[in-house]
C-alpha positions as CSV (number, residue, x, y, z in Angstrom):
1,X,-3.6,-17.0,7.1
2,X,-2.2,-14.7,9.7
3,X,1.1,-12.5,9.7
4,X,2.1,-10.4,12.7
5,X,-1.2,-12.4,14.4
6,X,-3.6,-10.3,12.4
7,X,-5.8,-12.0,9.9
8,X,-5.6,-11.7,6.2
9,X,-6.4,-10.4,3.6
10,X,-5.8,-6.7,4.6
11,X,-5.8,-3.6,3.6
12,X,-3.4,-1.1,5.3
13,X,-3.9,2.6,4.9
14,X,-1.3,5.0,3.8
15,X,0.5,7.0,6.6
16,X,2.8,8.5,4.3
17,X,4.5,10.7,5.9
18,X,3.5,9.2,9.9
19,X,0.2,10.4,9.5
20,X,-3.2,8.9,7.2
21,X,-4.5,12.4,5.9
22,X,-7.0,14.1,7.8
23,X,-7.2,11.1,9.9
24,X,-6.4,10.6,13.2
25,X,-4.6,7.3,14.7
26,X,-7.8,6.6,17.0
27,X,-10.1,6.8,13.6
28,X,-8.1,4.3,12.1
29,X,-8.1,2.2,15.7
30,X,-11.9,2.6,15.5
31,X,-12.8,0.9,12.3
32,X,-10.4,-2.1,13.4
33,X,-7.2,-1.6,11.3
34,X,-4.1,-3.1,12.3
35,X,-1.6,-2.3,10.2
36,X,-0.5,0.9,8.8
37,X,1.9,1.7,6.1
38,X,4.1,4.4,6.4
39,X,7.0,5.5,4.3
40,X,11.0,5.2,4.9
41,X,12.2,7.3,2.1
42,X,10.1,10.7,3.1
43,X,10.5,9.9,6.8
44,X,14.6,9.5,6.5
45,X,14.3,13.4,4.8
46,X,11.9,14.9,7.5
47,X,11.6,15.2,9.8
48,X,14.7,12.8,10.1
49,X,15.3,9.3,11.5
50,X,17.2,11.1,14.4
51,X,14.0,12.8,15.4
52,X,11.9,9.6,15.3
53,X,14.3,7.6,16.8
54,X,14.6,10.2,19.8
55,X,10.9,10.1,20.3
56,X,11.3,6.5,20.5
57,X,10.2,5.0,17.4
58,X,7.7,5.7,14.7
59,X,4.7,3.9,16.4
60,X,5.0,6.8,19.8
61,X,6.2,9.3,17.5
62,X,2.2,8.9,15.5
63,X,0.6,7.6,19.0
64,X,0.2,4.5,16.7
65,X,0.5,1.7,19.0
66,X,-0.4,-1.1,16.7
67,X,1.8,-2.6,13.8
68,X,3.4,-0.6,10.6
69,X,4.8,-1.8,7.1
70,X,7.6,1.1,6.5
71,X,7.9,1.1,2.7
72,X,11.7,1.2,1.7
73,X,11.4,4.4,-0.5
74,X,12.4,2.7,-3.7
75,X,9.4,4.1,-5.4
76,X,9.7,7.8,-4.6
77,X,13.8,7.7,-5.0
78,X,12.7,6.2,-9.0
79,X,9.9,8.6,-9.6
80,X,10.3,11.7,-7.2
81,X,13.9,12.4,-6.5
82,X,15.6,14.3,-9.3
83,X,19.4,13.2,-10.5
84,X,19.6,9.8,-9.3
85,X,22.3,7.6,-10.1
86,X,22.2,3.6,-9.3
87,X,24.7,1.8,-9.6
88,X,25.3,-2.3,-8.1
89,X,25.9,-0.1,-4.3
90,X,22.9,1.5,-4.1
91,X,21.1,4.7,-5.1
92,X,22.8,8.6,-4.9
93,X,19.9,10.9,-5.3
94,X,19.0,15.0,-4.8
95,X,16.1,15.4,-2.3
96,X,12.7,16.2,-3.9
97,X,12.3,19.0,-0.9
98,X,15.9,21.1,-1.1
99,X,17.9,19.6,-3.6
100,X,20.4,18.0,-1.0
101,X,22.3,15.2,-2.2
102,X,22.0,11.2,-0.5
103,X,23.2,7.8,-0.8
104,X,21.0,4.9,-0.3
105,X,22.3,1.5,-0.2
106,X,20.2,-1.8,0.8
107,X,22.3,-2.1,4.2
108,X,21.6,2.3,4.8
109,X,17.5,1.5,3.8
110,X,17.7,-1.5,6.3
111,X,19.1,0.8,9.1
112,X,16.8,3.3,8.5
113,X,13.5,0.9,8.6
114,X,15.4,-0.6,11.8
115,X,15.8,2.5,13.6
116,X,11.9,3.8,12.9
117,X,11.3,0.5,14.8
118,X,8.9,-1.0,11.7
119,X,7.3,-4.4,12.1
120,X,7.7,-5.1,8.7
121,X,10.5,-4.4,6.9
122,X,10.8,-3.2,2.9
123,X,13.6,-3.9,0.9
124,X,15.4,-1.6,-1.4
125,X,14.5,-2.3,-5.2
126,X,14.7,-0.8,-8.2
127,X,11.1,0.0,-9.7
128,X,10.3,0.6,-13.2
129,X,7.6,2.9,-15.3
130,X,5.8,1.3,-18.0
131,X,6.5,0.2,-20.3
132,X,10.2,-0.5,-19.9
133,X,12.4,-2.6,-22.3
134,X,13.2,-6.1,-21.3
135,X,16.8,-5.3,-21.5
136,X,15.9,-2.5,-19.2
137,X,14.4,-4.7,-16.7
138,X,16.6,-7.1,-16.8
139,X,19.1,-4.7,-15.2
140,X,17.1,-3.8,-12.6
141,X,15.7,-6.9,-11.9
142,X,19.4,-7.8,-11.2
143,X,19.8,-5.0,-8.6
144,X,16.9,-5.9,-7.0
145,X,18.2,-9.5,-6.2
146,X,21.1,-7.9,-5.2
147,X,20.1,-5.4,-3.3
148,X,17.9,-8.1,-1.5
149,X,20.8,-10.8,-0.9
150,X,22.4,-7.7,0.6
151,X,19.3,-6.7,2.7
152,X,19.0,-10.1,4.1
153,X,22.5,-10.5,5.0
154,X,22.7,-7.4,6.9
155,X,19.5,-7.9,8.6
156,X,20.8,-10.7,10.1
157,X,23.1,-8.8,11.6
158,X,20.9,-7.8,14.3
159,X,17.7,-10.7,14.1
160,X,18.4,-14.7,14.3
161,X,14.9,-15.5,12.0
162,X,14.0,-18.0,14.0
163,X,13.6,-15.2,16.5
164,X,9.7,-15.1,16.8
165,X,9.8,-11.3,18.2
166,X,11.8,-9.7,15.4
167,X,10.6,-7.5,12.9
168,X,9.3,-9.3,9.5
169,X,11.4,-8.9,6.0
170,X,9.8,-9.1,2.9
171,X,11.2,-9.4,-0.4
172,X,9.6,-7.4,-3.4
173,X,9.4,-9.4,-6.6
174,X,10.3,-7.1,-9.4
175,X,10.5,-7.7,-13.6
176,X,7.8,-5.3,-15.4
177,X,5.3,-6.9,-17.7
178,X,7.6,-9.5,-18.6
179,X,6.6,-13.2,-17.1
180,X,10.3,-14.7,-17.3
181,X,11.4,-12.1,-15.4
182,X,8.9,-11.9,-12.5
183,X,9.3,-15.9,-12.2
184,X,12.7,-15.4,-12.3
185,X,13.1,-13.1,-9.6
186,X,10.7,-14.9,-8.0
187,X,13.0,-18.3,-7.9
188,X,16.0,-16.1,-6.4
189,X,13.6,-14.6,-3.7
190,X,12.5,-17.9,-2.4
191,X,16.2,-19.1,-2.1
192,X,17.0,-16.4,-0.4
193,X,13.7,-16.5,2.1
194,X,11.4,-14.2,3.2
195,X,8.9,-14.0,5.3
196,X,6.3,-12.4,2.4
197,X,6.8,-11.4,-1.4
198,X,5.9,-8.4,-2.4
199,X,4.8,-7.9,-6.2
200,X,6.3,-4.6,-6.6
201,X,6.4,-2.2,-10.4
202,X,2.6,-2.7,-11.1
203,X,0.3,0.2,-11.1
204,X,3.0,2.2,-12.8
205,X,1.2,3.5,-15.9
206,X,0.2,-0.1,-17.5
207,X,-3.2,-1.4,-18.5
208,X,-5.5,-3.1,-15.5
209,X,-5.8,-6.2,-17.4
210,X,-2.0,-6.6,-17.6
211,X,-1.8,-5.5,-13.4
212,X,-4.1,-8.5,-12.7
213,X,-2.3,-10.9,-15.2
214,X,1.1,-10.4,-13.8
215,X,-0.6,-10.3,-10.1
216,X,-2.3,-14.0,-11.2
217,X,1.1,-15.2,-12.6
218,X,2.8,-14.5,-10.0
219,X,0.6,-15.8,-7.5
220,X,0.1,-19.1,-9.2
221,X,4.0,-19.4,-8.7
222,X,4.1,-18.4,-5.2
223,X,4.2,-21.2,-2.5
224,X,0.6,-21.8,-0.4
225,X,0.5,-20.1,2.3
226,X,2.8,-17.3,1.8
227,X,2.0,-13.9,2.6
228,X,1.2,-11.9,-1.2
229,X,1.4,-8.1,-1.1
230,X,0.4,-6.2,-4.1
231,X,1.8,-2.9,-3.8
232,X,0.0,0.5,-4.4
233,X,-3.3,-1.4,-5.8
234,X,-5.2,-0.7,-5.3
235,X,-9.9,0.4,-5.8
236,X,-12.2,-2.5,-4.2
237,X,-12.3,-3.9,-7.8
238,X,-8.6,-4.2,-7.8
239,X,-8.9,-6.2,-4.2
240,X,-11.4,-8.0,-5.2
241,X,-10.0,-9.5,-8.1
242,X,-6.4,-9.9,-6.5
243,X,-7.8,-11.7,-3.7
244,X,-9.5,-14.0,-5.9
245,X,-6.2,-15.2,-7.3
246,X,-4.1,-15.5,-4.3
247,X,-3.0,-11.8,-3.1
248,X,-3.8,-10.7,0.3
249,X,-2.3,-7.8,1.7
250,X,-2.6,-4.3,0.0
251,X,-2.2,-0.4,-0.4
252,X,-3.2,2.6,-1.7
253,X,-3.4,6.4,-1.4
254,X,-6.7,6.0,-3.4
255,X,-9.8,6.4,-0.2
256,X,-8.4,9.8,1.4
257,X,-7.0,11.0,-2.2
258,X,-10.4,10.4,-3.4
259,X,-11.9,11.5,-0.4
260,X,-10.2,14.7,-0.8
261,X,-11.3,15.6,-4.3
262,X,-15.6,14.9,-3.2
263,X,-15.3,11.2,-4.2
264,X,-17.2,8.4,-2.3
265,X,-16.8,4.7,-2.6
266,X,-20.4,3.2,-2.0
267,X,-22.3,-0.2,-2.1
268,X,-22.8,0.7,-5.7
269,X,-19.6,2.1,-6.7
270,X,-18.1,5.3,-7.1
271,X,-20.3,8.7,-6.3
272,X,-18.4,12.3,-7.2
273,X,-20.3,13.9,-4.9
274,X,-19.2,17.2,-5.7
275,X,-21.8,17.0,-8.8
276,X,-24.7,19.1,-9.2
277,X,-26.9,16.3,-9.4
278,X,-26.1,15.7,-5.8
279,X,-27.3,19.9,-4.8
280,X,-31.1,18.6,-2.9
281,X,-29.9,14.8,-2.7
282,X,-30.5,14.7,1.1
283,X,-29.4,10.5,1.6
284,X,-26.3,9.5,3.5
285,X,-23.5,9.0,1.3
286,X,-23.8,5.1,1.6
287,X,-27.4,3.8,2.5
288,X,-25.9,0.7,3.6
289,X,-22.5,2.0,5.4
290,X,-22.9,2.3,9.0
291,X,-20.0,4.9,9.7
292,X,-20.4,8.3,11.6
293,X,-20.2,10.4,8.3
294,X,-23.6,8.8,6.7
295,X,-25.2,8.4,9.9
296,X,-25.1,11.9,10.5
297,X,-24.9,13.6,7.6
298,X,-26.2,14.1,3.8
299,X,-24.5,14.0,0.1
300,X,-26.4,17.3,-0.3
301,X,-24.0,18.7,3.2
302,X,-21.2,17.2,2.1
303,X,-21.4,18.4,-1.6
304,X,-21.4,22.0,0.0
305,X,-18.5,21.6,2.5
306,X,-16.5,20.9,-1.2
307,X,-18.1,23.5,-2.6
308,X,-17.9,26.0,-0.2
309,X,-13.3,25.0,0.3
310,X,-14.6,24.1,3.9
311,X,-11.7,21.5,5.4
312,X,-14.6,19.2,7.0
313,X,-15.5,17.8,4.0
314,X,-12.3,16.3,3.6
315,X,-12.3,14.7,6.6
316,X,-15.5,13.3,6.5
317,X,-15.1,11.5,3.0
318,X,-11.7,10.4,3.8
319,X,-13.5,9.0,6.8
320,X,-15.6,7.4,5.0
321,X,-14.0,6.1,1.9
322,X,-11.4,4.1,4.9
323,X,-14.4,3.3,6.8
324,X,-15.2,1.6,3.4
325,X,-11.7,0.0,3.1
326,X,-12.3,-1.9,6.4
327,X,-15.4,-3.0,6.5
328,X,-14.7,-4.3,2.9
329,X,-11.6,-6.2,3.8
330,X,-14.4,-7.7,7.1
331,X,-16.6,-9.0,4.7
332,X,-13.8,-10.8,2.4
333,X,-12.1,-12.3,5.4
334,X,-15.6,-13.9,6.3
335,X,-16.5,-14.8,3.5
336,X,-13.5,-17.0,3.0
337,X,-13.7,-18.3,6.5
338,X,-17.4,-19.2,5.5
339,X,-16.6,-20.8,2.2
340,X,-18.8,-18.4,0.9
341,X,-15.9,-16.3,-1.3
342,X,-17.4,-17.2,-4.6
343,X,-20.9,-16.1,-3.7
344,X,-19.1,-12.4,-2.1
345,X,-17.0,-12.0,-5.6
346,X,-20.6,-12.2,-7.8
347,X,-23.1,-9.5,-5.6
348,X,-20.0,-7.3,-5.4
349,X,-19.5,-7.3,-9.4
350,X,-22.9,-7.3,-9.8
351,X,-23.9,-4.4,-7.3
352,X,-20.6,-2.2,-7.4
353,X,-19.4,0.0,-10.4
354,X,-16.4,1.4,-11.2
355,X,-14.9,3.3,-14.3
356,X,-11.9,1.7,-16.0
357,X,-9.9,4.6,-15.1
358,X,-10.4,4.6,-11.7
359,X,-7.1,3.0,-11.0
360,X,-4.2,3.6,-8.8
361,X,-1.1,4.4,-9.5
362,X,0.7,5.8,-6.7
């Protein structure tokens, strides 16, 4: 399966704020990605969409000349911004940076996304915590249907779909834990249309086992060959099992976060190489990863860079950890092209560890 002509499954890396951190855009062109996610809601507050726009879009404004999910902001308005109000309209908010106050309605977040020139195109929707009472969802689950009858509607505005070159509009299937809900909201979405679903309100403080049932659930409702996106999940475990079930495009902060703090994802699973046991280990960080970082240099080197508050060992781990990412997502798009996905899923459980809370949640 293919969206934007780029083969999936994939994982895009987080450009939050137009930039992956302590990346640069060629690192990212060098270890093959194609798609980038960045996001609407911080971007719309600075440097400002008029700024952007002036530079002439998002992609030039980042020197990113490849494709870019913009994510709507409904996440951060929900958890970051401070005396929101939502009504059936839209959102009225105060800035998480001064205080200022804004209005965000599904036709405003639509603009925004259209004006930072995106290639694909989030929806606004109304996230929820966990856990959340079903009556609680419910309400939310009808703004989001709202808010994405409204989203379409306005798109078309300025995009025919048939029109091959427009951007891409997803819709984001919403509903907590609850089953009814998420097939419910699924139904509406696919009357509506989209061109993918995104399962959005997981990795929000529940248990892994219940982020892979609802993922499963959902998927096994979803029509074949539709684009799945599994939002802000997630570690290669995650991946791994989401792919298994259907899911096949995917986020997280979790590589340069990690990488920040002197974690490395390995062959074998998670290293904190910021331990002491690490002090004389003079082995690259990944025996079998071919990238710059473990070609060049040790754990025992990068363990002091952390040690010592020196910025390079940032970079290098957040280097590698997305060096990780990619050549991860390689081997799973092979192996499916090769039939051989089964065989993949088993070496990877049986080689690669990783702690139950090592989990994202964005």
């Amino acid at each position: 399966m293919k969206i934007l002509g780029v083969d999936l499954p994939i994982f895009m890396p987080v450009a939050t704020q137009a930039t992956v951190k302590t990346l640069t855009t060629e690192d990212l062109k060098s270890m093959g990605f194609q798609v980038i996610l960045s996001n609407a809601y911080h971007l719309y507050l600075r440097p400002g969409i008029e700024i952007i726009e002036s530079s002439g879009g998002l992609g030039k404004f980042m020197s990113w000349d490849k494709f870019i999910l913009t994510d709507s902001g409904g996440y951060q308005v929900f958890s970051m911004a401070s005396l929101r109000k939502v009504s059936e309209e839209g959102v009225e908010f105060n800035s998480h940076i001064d205080g200022s106050r804004h209005f965000l309605s599904p036709e405003k977040v639509i603009d925004i996304q259209l004006s930072l020139g995106s290639n694909i195109i989030m929806p606004l929707d109304e996230p929820l915590s966990y856990p959340a009472g079903e009556s609680e969802a419910k309400k939310a689950l009808d703004n989001t249907i709202n808010w994405a009858k409204r989203s379409k509607k306005h798109f078309l505005k300025f995009y025919d779909f048939k029109n091959a070159k427009r951007p891409l509009l997803f819709g984001i299937i919403q509903g907590s834990s609850y089953k009814n809900l998420r097939k419910h909201c699924l139904e509406k979405l696919l009357e509506i249309g989209f061109d993918g679903y995104a399962i959005g309100g997981v990795s929000v403080g529940e248990p892994r086992s219940l982020v892979y049932e609802i993922v499963e659930y959902v998927a096994e409702n979803m029509p074949k060959e539709v684009p799945i996106y599994v939002m802000g999940v997630g570690t290669p475990r995650d991946i791994i099992t989401c792919v298994d079930v259907g899911a096949n495009m995917f986020d997280c902060v979790i590589p340069t976060r990690y990488g920040r703090t002197g974690t490395a994802f390995t062959s074998s699973g998670k290293k904190v190489l910021r331990n002491a046991v690490y002090k004389r280990d003079f082995s690259p960080i990944d025996i079998e990863c071919d990238c710059f970082v473990c070609q060049q240099y040790s754990r025992a080197y990068v363990r002091h860079l952390f040690n010592t508050g020196e910025i390079l060992g940032l970079r290098l781990l957040s280097f590698h950890n997305v060096y990780f990412y990619s050549k991860l997502m390689e081997k799973i798009r092979k192996a499916i092209n090769e039939d051989s996905w089964k065989n993949l899923r088993k070496e990877f459980f049986k080689f690669y560890k990783e702690d139950e809370n090592d989990f994202c949640t964005d």
